[in-house]
Chimera marker file (.cmm) of the C-alpha trace (Angstrom):
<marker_set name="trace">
<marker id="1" x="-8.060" y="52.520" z="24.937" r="1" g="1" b="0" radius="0.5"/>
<marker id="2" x="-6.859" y="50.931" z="27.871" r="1" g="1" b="0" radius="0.5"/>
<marker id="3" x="-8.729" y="47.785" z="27.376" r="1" g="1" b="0" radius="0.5"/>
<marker id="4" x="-6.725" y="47.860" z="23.876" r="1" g="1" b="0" radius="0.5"/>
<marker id="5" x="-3.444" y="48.390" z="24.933" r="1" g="1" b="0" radius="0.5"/>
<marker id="6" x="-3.819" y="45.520" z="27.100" r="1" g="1" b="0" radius="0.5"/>
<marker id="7" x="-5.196" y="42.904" z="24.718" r="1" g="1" b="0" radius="0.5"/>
<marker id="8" x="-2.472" y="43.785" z="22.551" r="1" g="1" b="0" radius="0.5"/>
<marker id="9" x="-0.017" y="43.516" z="24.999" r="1" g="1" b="0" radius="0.5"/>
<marker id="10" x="-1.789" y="40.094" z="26.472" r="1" g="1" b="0" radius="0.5"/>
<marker id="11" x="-1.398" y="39.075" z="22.656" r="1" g="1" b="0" radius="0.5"/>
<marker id="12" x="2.184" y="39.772" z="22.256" r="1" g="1" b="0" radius="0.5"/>
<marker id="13" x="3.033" y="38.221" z="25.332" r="1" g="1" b="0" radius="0.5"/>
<marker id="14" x="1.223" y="35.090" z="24.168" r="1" g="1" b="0" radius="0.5"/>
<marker id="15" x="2.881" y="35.012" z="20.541" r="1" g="1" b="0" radius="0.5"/>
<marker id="16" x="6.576" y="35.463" z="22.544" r="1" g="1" b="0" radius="0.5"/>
<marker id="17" x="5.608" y="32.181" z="24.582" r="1" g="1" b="0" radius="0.5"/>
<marker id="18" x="4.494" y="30.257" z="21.598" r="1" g="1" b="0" radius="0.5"/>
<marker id="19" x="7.708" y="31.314" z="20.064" r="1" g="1" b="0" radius="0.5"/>
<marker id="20" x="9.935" y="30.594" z="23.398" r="1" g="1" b="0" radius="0.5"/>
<marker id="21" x="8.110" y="27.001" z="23.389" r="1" g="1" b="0" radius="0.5"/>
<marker id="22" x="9.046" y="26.679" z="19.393" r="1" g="1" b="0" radius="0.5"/>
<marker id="23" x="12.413" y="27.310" z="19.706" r="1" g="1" b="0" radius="0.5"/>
<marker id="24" x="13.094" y="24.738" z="22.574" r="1" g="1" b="0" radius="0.5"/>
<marker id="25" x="11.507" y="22.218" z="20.699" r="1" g="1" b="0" radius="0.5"/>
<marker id="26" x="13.546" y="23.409" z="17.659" r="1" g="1" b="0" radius="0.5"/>
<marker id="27" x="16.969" y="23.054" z="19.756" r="1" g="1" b="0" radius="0.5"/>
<marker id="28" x="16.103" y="19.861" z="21.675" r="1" g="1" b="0" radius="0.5"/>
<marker id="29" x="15.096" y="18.000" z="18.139" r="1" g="1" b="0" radius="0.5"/>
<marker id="30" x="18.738" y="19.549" z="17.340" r="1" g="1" b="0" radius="0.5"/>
<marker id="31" x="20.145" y="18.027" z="19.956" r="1" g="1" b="0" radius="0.5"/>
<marker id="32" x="18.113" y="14.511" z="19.961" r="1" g="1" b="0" radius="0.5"/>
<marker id="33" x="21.229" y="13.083" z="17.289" r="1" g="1" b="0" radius="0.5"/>
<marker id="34" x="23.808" y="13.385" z="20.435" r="1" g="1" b="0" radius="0.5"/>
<marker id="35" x="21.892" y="11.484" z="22.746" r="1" g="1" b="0" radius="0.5"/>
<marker id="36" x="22.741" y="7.972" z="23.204" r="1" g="1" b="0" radius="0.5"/>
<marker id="37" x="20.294" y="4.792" z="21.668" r="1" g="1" b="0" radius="0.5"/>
<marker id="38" x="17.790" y="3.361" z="23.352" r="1" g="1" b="0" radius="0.5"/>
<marker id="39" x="18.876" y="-0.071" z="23.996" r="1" g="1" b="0" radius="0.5"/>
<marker id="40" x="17.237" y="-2.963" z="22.232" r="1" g="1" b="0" radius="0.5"/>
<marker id="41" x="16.853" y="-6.331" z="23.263" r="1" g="1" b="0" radius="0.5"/>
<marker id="42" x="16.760" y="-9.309" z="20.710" r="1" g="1" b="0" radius="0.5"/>
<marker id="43" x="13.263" y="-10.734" z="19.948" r="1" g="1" b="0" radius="0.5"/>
<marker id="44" x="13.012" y="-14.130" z="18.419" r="1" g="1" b="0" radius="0.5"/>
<marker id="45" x="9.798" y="-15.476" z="17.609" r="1" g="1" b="0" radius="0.5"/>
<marker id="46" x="8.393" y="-18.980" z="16.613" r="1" g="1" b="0" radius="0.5"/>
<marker id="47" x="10.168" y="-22.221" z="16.369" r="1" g="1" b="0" radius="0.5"/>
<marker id="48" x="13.853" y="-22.710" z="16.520" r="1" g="1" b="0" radius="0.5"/>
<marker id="49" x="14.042" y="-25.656" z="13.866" r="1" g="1" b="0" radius="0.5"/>
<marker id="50" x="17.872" y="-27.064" z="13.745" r="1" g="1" b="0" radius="0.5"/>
<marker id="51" x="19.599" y="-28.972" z="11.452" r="1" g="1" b="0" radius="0.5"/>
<marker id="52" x="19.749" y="-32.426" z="13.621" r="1" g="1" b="0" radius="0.5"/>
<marker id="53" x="15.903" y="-31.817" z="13.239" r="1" g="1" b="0" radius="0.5"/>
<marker id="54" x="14.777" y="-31.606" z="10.255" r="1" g="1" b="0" radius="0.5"/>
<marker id="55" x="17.616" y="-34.195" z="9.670" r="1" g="1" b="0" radius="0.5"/>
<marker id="56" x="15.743" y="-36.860" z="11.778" r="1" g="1" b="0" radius="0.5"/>
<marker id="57" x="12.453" y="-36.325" z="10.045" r="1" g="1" b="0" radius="0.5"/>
<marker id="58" x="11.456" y="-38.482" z="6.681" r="1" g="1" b="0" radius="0.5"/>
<marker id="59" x="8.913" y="-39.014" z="4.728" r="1" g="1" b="0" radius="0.5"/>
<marker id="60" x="6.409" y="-41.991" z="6.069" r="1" g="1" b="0" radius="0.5"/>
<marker id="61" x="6.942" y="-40.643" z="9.952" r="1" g="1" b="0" radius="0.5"/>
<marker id="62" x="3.195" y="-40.262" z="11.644" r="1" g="1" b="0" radius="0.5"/>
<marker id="63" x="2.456" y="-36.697" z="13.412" r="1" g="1" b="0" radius="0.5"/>
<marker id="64" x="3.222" y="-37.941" z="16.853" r="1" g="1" b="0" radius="0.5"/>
<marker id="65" x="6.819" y="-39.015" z="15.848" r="1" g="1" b="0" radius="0.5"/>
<marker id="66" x="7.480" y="-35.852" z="13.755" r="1" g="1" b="0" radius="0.5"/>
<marker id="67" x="5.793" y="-33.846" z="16.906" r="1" g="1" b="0" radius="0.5"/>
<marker id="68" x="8.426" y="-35.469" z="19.287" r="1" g="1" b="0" radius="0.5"/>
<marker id="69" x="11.339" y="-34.788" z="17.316" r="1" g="1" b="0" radius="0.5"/>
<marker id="70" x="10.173" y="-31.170" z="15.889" r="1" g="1" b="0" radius="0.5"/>
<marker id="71" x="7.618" y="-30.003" z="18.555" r="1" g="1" b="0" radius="0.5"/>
<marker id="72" x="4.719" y="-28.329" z="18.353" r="1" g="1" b="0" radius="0.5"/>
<marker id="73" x="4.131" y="-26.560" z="15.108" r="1" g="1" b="0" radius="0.5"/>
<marker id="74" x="3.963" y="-22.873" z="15.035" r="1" g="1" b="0" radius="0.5"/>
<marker id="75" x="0.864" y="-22.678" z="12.766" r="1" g="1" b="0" radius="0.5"/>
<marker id="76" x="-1.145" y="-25.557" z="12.597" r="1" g="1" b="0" radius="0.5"/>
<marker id="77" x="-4.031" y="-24.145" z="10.188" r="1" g="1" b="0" radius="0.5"/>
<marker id="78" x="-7.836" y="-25.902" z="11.429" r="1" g="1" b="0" radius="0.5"/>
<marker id="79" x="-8.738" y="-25.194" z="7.757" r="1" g="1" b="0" radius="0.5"/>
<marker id="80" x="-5.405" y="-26.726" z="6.663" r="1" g="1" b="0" radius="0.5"/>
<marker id="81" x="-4.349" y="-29.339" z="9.551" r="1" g="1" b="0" radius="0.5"/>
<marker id="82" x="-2.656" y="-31.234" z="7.286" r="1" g="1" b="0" radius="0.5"/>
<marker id="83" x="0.033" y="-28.422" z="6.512" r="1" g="1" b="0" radius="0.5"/>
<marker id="84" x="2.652" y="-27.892" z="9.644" r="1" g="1" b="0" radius="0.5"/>
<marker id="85" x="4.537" y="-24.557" z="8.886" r="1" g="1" b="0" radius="0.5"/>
<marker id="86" x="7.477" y="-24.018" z="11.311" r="1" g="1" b="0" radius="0.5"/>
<marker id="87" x="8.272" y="-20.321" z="11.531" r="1" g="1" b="0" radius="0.5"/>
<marker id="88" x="11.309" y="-18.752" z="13.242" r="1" g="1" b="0" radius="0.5"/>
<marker id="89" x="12.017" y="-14.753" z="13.148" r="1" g="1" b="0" radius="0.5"/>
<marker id="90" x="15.135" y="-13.182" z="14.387" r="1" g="1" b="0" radius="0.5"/>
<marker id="91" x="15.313" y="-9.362" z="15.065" r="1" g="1" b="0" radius="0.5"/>
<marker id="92" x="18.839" y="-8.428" z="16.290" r="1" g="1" b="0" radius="0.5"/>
<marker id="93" x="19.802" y="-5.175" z="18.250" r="1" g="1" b="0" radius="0.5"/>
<marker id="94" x="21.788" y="-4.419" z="15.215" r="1" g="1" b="0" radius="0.5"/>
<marker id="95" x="22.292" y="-6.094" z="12.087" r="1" g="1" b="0" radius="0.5"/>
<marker id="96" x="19.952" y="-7.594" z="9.697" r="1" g="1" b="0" radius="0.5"/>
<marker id="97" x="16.703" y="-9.671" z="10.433" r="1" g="1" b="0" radius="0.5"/>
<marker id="98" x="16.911" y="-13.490" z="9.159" r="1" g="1" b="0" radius="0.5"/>
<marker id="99" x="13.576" y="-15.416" z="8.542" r="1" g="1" b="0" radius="0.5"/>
<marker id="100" x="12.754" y="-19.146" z="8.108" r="1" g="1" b="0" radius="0.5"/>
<marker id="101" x="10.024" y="-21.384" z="7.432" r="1" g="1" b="0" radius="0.5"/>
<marker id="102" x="9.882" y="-25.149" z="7.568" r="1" g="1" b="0" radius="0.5"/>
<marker id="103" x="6.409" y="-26.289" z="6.012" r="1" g="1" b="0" radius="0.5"/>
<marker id="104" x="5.363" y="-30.400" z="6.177" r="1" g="1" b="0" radius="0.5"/>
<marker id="105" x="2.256" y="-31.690" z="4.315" r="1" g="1" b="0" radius="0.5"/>
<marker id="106" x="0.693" y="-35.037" z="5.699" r="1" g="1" b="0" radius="0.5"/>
<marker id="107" x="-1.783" y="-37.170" z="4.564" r="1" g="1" b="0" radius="0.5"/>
<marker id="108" x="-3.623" y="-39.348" z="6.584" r="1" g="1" b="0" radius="0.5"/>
<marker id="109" x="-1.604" y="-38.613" z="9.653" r="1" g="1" b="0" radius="0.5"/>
<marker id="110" x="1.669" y="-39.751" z="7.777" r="1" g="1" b="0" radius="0.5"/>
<marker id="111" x="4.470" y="-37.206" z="6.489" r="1" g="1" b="0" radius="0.5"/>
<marker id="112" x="4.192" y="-37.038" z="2.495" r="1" g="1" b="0" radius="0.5"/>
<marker id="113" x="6.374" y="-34.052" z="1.734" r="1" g="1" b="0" radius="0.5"/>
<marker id="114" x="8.919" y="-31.434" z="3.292" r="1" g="1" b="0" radius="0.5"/>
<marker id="115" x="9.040" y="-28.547" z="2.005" r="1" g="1" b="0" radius="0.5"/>
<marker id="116" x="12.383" y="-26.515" z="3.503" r="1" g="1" b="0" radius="0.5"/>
<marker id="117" x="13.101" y="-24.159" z="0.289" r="1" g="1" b="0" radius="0.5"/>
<marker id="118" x="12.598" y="-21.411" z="2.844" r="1" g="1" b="0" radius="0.5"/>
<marker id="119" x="14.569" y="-22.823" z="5.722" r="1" g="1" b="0" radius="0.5"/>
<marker id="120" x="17.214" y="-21.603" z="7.284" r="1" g="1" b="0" radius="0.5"/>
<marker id="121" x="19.735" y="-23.146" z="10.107" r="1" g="1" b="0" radius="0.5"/>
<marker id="122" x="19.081" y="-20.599" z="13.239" r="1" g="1" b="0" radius="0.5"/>
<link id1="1" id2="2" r="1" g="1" b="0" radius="0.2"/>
<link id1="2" id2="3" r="1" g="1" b="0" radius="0.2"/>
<link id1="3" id2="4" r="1" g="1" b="0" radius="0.2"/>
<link id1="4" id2="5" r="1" g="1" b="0" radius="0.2"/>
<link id1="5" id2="6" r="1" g="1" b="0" radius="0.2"/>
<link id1="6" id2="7" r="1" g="1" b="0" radius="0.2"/>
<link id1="7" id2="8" r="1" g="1" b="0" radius="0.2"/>
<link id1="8" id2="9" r="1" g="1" b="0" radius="0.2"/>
<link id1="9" id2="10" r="1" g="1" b="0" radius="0.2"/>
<link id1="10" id2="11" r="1" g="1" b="0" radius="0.2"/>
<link id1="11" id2="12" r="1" g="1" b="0" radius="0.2"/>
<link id1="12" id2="13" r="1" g="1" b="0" radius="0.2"/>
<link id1="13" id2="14" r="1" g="1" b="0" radius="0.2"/>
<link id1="14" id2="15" r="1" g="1" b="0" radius="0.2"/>
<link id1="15" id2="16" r="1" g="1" b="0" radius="0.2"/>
<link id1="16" id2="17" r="1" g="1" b="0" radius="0.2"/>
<link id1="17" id2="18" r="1" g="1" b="0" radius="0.2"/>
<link id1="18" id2="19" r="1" g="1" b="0" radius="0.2"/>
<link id1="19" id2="20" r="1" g="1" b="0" radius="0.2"/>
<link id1="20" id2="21" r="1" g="1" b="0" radius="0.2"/>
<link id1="21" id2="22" r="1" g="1" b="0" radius="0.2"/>
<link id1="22" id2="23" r="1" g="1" b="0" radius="0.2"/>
<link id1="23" id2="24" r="1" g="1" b="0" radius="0.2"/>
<link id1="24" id2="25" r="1" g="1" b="0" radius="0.2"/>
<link id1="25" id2="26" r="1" g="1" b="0" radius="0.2"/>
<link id1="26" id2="27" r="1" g="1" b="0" radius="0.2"/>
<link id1="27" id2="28" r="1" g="1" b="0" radius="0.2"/>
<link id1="28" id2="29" r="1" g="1" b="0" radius="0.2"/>
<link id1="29" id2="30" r="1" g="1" b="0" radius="0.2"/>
<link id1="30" id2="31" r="1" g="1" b="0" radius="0.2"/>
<link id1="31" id2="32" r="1" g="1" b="0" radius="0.2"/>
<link id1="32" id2="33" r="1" g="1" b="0" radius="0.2"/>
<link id1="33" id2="34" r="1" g="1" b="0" radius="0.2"/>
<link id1="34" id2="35" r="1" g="1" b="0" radius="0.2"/>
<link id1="35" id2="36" r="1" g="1" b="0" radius="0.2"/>
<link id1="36" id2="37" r="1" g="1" b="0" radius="0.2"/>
<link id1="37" id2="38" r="1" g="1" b="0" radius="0.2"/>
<link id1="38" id2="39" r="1" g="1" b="0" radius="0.2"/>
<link id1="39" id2="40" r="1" g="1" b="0" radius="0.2"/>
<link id1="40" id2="41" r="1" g="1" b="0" radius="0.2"/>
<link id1="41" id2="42" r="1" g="1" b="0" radius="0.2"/>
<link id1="42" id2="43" r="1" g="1" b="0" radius="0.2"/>
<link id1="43" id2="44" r="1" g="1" b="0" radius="0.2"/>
<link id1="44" id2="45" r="1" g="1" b="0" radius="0.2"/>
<link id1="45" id2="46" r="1" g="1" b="0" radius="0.2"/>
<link id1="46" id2="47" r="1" g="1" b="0" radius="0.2"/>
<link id1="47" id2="48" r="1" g="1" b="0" radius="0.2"/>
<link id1="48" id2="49" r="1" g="1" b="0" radius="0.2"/>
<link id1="49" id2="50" r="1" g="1" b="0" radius="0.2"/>
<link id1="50" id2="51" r="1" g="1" b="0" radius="0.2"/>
<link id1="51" id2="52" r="1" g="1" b="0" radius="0.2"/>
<link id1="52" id2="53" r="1" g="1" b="0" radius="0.2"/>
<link id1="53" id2="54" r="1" g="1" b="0" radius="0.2"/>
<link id1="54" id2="55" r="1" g="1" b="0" radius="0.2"/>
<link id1="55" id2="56" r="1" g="1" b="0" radius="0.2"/>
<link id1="56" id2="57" r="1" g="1" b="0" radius="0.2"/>
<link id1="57" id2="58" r="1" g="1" b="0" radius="0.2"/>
<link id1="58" id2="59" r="1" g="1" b="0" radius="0.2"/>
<link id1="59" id2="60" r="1" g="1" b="0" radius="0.2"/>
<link id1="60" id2="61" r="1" g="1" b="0" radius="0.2"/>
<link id1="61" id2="62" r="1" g="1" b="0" radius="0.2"/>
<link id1="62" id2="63" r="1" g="1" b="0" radius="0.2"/>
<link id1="63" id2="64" r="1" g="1" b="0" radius="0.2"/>
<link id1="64" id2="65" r="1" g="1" b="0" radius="0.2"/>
<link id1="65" id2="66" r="1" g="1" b="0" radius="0.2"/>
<link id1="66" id2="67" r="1" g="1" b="0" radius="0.2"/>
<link id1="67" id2="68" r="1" g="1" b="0" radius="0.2"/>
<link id1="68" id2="69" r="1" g="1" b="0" radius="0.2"/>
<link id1="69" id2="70" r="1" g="1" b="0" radius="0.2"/>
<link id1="70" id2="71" r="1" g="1" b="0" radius="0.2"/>
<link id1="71" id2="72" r="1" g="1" b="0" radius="0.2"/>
<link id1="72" id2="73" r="1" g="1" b="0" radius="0.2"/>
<link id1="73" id2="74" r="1" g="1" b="0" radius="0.2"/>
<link id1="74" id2="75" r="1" g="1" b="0" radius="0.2"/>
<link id1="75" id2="76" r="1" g="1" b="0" radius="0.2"/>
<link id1="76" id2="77" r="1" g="1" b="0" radius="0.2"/>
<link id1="77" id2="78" r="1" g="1" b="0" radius="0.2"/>
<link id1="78" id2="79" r="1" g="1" b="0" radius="0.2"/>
<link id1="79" id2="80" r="1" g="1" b="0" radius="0.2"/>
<link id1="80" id2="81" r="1" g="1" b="0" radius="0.2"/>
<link id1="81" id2="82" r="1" g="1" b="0" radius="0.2"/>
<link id1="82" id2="83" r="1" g="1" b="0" radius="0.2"/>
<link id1="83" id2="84" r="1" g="1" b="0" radius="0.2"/>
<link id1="84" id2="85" r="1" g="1" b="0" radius="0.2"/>
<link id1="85" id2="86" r="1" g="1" b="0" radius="0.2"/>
<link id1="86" id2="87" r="1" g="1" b="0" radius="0.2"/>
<link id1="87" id2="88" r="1" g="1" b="0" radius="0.2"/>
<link id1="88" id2="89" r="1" g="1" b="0" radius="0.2"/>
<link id1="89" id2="90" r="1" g="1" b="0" radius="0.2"/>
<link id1="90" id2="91" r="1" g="1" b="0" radius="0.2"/>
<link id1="91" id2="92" r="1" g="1" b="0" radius="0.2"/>
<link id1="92" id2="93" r="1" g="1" b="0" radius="0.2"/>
<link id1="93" id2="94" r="1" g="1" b="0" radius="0.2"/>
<link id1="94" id2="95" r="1" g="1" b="0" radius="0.2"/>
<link id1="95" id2="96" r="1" g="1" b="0" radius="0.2"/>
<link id1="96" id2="97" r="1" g="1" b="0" radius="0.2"/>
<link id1="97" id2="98" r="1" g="1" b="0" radius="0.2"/>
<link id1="98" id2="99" r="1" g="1" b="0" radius="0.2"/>
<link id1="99" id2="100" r="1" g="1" b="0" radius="0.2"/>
<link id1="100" id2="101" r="1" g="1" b="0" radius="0.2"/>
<link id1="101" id2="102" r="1" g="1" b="0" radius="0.2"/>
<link id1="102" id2="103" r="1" g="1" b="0" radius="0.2"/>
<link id1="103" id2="104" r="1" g="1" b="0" radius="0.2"/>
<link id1="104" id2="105" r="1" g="1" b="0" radius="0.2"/>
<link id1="105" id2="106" r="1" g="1" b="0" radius="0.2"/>
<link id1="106" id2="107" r="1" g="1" b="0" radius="0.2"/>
<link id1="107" id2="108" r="1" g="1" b="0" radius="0.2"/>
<link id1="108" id2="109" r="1" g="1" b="0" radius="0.2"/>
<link id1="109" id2="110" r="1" g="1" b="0" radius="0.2"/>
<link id1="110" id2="111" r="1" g="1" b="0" radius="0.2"/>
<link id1="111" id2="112" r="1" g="1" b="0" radius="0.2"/>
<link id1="112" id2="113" r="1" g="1" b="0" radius="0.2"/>
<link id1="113" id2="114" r="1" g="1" b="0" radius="0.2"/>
<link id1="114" id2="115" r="1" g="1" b="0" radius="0.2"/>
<link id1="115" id2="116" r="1" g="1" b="0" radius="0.2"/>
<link id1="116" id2="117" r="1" g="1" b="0" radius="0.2"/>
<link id1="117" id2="118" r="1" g="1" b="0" radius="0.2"/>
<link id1="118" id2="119" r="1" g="1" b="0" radius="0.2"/>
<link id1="119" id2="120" r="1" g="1" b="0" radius="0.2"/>
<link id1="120" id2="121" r="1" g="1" b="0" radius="0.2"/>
<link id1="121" id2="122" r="1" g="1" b="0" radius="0.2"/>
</marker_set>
């Protein structure tokens, strides 16, 4: 009988823990809208492509001239290393995400086309 009592009791003392420990988490999920944001920093990834650049560049230009005005390409495909594709990604803290992509096609080491339908001045 003893032995009883006290597994019950051991039981209910468990179940009022697991309830104190649910209700915390209950009231500090409550709570969690009041605190302040996490700051965020900026992240920009790829190639920052302006306008004076892709302005210098025209068709007939070999790699090594387009490379010194443009840089290094951002994806230069081995299966594809003809195609140049110029990628730039901006993630503010707040506000909206912008995208653009600059692609060139060569042929024979010379620039044939320029494909900026997807561009976008940074």
């Amino acid at each position: 009988m003893i032995l009883r009592t006290t597994l019950i009791w051991n039981t209910l003392k468990n179940f009022k823990a697991s309830l104190l420990v649910f209700f915390c988490i209950i009231v500090l999920n409550a709570c969690a809208e009041w605190l302040p944001e996490a700051h965020k920093l900026d992240l920009q990834q790829g190639n920052t492509v302006k306008l004076e650049q892709l302005e210098a560049i025209s068709i007939g230009m070999t790699k090594t001239e387009v490379r010194k005005i443009m840089g290094s390409p951002m994806l230069s495909d081995p299966f594809h290393n003809q195609r140049w594709d110029y990628i730039y990604r901006f993630i503010p803290n707040k506000g909206f995400e912008r995208k653009s992509l600059l692609t060139l096609y060569f042929e024979d080491d010379v620039l044939v086309k320029i494909d900026d339908s997807q561009y976008v001045e940074p």
